[in-house]
N, C-alpha and C positions, 0 to 999 in steps of 0.2 A: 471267753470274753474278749473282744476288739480289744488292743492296747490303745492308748491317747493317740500316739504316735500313727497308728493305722489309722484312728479316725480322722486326725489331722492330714494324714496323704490322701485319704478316699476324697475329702470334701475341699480341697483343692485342686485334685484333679475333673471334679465335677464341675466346680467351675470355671476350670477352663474348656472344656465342653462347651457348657453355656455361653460362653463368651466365644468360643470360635462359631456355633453355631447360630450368634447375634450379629456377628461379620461376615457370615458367607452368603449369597446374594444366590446360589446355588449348591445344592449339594446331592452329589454323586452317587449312587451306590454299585458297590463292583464284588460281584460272589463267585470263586472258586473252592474246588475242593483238594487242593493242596494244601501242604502243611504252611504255613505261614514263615517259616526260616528261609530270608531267601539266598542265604548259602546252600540252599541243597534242595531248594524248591522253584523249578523252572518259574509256575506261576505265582509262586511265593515273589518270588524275583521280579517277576517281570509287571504285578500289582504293587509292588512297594515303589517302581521309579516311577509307576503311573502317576501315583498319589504324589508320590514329592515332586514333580514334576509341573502337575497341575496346580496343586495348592502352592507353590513358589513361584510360580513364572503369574499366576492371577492374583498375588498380594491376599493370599487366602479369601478373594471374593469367589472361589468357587470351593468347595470342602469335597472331599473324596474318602467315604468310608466302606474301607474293605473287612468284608468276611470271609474267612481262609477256610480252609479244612473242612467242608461242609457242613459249616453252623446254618445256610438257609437251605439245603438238600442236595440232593444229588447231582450232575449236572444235568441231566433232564427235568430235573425242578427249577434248576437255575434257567434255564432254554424257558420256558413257562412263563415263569417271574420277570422272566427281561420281557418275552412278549408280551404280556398283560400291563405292565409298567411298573408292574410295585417292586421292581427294581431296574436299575439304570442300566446295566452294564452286566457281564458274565464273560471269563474265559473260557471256554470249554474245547473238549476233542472230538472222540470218535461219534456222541449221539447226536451234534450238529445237521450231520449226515441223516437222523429219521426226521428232521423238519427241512432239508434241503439235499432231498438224496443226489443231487448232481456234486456234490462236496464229497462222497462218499469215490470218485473217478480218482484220488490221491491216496487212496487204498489199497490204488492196484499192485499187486507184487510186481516187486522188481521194477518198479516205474524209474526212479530214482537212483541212479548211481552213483548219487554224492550228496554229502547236506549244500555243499556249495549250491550245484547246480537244482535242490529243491527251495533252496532260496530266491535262486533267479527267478525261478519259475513263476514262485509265489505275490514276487515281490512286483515283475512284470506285469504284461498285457495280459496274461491268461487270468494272475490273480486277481486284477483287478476285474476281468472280465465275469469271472465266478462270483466275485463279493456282486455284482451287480445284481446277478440272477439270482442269487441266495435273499438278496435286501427283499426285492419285487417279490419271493417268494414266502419271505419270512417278516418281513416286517423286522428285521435286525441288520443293521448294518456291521460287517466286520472291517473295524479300523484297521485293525495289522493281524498278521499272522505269528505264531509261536512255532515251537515247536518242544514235540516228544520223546523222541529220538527214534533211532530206527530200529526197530522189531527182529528179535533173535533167537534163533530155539535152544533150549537145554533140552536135556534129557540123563536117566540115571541107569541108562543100559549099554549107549555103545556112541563112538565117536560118529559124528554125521559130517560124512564132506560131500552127498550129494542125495539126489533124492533117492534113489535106491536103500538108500542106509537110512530112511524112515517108516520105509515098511513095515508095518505091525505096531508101530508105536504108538501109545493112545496118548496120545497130547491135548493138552487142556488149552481153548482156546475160548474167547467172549464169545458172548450168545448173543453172535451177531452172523446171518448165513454167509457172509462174503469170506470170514476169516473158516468158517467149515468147510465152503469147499476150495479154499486155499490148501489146506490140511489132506484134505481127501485127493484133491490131484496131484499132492508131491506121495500117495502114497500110506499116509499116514495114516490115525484113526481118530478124528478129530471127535472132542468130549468135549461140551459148552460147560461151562461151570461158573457159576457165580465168580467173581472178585473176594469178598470174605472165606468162603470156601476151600481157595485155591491150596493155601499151605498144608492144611489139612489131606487133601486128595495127594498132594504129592509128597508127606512124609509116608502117608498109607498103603501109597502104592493103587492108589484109584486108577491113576494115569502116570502114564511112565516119565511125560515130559509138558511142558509149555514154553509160551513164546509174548515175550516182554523186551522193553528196553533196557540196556544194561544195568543204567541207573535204579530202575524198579528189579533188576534180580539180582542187585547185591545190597541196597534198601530192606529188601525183605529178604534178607540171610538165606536166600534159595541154593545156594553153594552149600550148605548145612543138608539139603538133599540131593544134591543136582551133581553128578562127576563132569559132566558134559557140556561144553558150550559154542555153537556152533555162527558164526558170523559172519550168517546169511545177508544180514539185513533186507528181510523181505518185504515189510513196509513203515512207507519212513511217515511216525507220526505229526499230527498237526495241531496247534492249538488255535482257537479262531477267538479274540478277541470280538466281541459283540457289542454293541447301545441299541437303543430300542430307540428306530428311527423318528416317532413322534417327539419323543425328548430332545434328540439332533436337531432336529429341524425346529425347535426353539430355542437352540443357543442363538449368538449374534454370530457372525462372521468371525468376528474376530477368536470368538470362543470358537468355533467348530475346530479353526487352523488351528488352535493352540490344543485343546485336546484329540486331533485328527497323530500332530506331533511327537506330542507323549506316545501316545496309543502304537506309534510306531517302534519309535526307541523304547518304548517297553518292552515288544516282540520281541525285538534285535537283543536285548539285555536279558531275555527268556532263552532264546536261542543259546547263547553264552554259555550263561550257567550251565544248561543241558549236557551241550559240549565239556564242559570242565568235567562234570558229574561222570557223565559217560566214559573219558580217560580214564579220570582218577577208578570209576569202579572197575571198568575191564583188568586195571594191574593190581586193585584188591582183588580180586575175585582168579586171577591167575596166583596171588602169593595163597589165596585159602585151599591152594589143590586144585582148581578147575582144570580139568582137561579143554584149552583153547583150539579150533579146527576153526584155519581159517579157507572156507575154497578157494581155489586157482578161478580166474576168470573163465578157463573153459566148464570150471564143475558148475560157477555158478550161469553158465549160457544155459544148463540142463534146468536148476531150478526154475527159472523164467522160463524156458519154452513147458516145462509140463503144467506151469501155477498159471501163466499170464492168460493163455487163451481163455483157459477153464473160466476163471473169473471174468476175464473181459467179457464172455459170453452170456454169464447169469447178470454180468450189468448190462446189459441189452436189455433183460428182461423189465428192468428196474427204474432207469431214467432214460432219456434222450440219450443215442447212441454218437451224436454227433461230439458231447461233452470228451468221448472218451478219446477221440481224434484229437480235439485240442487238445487236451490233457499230453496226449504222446508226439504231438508235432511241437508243442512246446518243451519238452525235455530234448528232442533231436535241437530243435535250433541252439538252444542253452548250451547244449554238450558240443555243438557245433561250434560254439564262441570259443 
């Protein structure tokens, strides 16, 4: 049975509900599948300054209601729900890229030789240039960019400081074919395998190794299987903040700047976190036993020359091959500054 005291908190907080949603003249909806802690949740993080950012700076005439952890689906459901309208907003990563494959050119291994200079990048003429052709394609506009940190392989057989030393390795990658024959031209034996899955495959011994963000393989206690960890950084993730342009284009002016705003310093406060997470895990994950390999600049020149072409070449197949030039004339210039 409810105590008095639970029923007296439920029906006061219901009506404050009520009452914010009789003051807001708009309201927002923003779905990601992150955990909602935004100590330890890049998009947790970076949907919580949204929301206080907007609903404070518009006197709560705008309201922002987030779904964390995938309470409205997966993010290709969220990708769906934001185009259709029956939701506002979505952060998402890597399936952004199946309704805007020229987003998928941020993929490529080895593009990226620092979060600094994937910042510039994104944050520049190029980014903005891509959110263009992604909007006209998609019907979503990306206000700011995230990010998910940069991509690293474990494994529970033997130290990897170049591609040679991934030979025979069945590594479990997404089932997605850009990251397979990533795998397969450093060598490797790339194994698609679901997300729920993965733990399982790799306490069993299905696959010898995979390849995540720091933050995701000491989150999911993969040091618990993994001796190995290898700091490649072969691709630096990205999260795309989205609105579904017909809802944009009926704010006022004044609303677009002011959630255009947020939407920015959200990323940058997403970015943040990542970066903290990613520290803090690398030096857990080296006190729980990991054997840490980090390559020398010339081992990692070999991973890029044997992953870059390979890939650059199946995305020929796949989008407008001019993307992929910008894409890499914009990291020379950046790296140039």
């Amino acid at each position: 049975m409810m105590r008095p005291t639970t029923k007296i908190a439920l029906a006061l907080a219901t009506t404050a509900l009520c009452l914010q949603a009789q003051a807001a003249d708009i309201e927002l909806t923003l779905g990601h599948v992150d955990p909602q802690e935004w100590t330890t949740s890049k998009k947790g993080a970076a949907a919580k300054v949204f929301k206080d950012l907007v609903e404070g700076q518009s006197g709560g005439r705008i309201a922002v209601n987030v779904y964390p952890a995938g309470q409205l689906g997966g993010e290709t459901d969220l990708l769906q729900s934001a185009q259709d309208g029956t939701l506002s907003m979505a952060m998402v990563s890597g399936p952004f890229a199946q309704l805007c494959p020229e987003a998928a050119v941020l993929d490529i291994p080895y593009l990226f030789p620092s979060a600094p200079i994937a910042w510039e990048v994104l944050d520049g003429p190029f980014g903005k240039d891509l959110s263009q052709h992604c909007l006209e394609k998609t019907g979503l506009r990306t206000l700011a960019y995230g990010e998910t940190g940069f991509r690293n392989f474990t494994n529970s057989k033997r130290a990897v400081a170049e591609p040679k030393d991934l030979e025979g390795l069945k590594i479990r990658v997404m089932t997605t074919p850009l990251f397979v024959e990533m795998v397969k031209s450093l060598g490797g034996e790339p194994t698609p395998i679901s997300w729920p899955e993965v733990p399982s495959a790799l306490a069993t011994g299905v696959v010898d190794g995979q390849e995540n963000p720091i933050s995701v393989i000491y989150s999911n206690k993969f040091y618990e299987m993994q001796k190995y960890l290898t700091l490649d950084g072969h691709v630096y993730g990205t999260d795309f903040l989205v609105i579904n342009e017909d809802l944009y284009q009926g704010l006022s002016d004044e609303d677009k700047r002011l959630v255009e705003n947020a939407a920015k310093t959200a990323g940058l406060v997403g970015r943040a976190i990542q970066q903290v997470n990613s520290a803090e895990g690398l030096s857990k994950l080296a006190e729980a036993g990991m054997e840490v390999t980090t390559p020398t600049p010339e081992q990692l020149g070999k991973f890029q020359a044997a992953a870059q072409p390979a890939v650059v070449e199946w995305l020929k197949g796949q989008l407008d091959a001019t993307w992929i030039d910008k894409a890499q004339d914009a990291v020379k210039t950046a790296a140039a500054d």
